[in-house]
N, C-alpha and C positions, 0 to 999 in steps of 0.2 A: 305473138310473143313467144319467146322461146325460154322452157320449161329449165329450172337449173337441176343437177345431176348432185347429189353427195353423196352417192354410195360411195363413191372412192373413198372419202373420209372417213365410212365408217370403219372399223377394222375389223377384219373376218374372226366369227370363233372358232374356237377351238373343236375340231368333229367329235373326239371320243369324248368332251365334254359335255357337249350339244346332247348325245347318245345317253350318254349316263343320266341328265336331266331327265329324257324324256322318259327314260325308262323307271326313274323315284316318283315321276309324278304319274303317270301308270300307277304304280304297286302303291304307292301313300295316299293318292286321294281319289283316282279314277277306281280303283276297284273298290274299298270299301265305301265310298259314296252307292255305288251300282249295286254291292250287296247289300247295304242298309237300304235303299228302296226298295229291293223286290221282297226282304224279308217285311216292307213296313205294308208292301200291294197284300203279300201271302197274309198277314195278318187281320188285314182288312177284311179280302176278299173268301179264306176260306170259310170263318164262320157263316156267313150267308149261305155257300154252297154245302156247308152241312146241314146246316136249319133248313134248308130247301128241299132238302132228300129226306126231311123227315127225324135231325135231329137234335138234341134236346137242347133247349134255348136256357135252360138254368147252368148245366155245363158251362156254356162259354160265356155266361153271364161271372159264373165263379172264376175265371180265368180270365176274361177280362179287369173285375175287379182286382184280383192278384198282380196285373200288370202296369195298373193306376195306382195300386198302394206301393208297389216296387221304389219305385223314385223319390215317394216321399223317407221311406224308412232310411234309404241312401242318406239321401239328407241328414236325418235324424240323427247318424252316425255320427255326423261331425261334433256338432253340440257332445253327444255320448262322449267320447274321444277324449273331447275337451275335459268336460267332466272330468274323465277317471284320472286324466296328468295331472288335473288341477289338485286330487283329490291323492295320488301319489306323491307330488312335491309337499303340500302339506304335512304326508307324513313323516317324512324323513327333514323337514323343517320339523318339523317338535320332540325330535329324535335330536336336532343339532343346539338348536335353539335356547335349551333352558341353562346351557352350560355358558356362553357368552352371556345372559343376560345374568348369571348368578356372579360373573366379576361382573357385568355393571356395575348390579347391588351393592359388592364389593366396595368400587369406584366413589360413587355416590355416598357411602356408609362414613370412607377416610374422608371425602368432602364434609361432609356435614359435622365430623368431628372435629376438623379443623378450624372450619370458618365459624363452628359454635364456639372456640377455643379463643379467635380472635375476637370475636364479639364480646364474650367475656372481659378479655381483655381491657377490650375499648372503654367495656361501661363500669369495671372495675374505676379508672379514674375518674370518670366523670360521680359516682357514688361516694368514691374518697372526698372528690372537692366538697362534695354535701355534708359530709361526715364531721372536716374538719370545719365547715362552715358553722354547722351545730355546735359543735363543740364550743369553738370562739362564741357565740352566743351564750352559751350557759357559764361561761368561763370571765364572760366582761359583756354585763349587763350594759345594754346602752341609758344614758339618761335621760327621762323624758322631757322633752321640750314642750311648752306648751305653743299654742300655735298665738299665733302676731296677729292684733283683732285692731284694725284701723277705722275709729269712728270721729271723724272730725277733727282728724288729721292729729287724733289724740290716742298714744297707746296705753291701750288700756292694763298691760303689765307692768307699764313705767306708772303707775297712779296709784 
């Protein structure tokens, strides 16, 4: 069988672009990936070769530790950080704060004297109608009736 060809298809790049690439990924991630390993072997590797010649094993035990707790304090910073903006907007919120909520109060104060105004209002009538209802009572006694007592299909206030 015969093999098909698409290089023609493909389209040639550009050289000095080609160039420029190769030369960002060089400097971007081939060099410092090669310096962060030999600095991660030299880390490794020298304290053995000092301890081996005879020196002190609490030393690099302290500098090791210092380089374990390094990454968490990093860490720790962020939370901190947070903290302190949290704890600056705060401040300048209650610096801004008590002056819009005193027209609230304001707001709220004319509401309530309004709607207490209507309310009155309202129960102003409804008190008159009791008012003059009383009155009409003390004014035209009704008379009493005595109630209608059916015994034997005989009434007993017609007898």
């Amino acid at each position: 069988m015969e093999t098909l060809e698409f290089s023609h298809l493909i389209p040639t790049r550009n050289p000095d672009t080609q160039q420029k690439h190769r030369r960002e990924v060089f400097w971007q991630i081939t060099v410092p990936l090669t310096v962060g390993a030999i600095a991660i072997l030299a880390a490794c590797v020298l304290p053995v070769v000092v301890i081996a010649r005879g020196g002190e094993v609490r030393d690099w035990a302290d500098i090791s530790l210092i380089w374990l707790i390094l990454p968490t304090m990093v860490f720790a910073l962020i939370p901190l950080a947070l903290l302190a903006a949290i704890t600056y907007g705060l401040t300048r919120l209650i610096g801004v704060v008590p002056g819009y909520l005193f027209r609230a109060q304001q707001l709220f104060k004319a509401i309530q004297i309004r709607v207490g105004a209507l309310a009155d209002k309202s129960a102003a009538v409804v008190i008159n109608l009791h008012q003059l209802q009383a009155r009409l009572r003390v004014l035209l006694p009704r008379r009493k009736r005595h109630p209608i007592t059916i015994e034997h299909g005989v009434n007993r206030n017609d007898a």
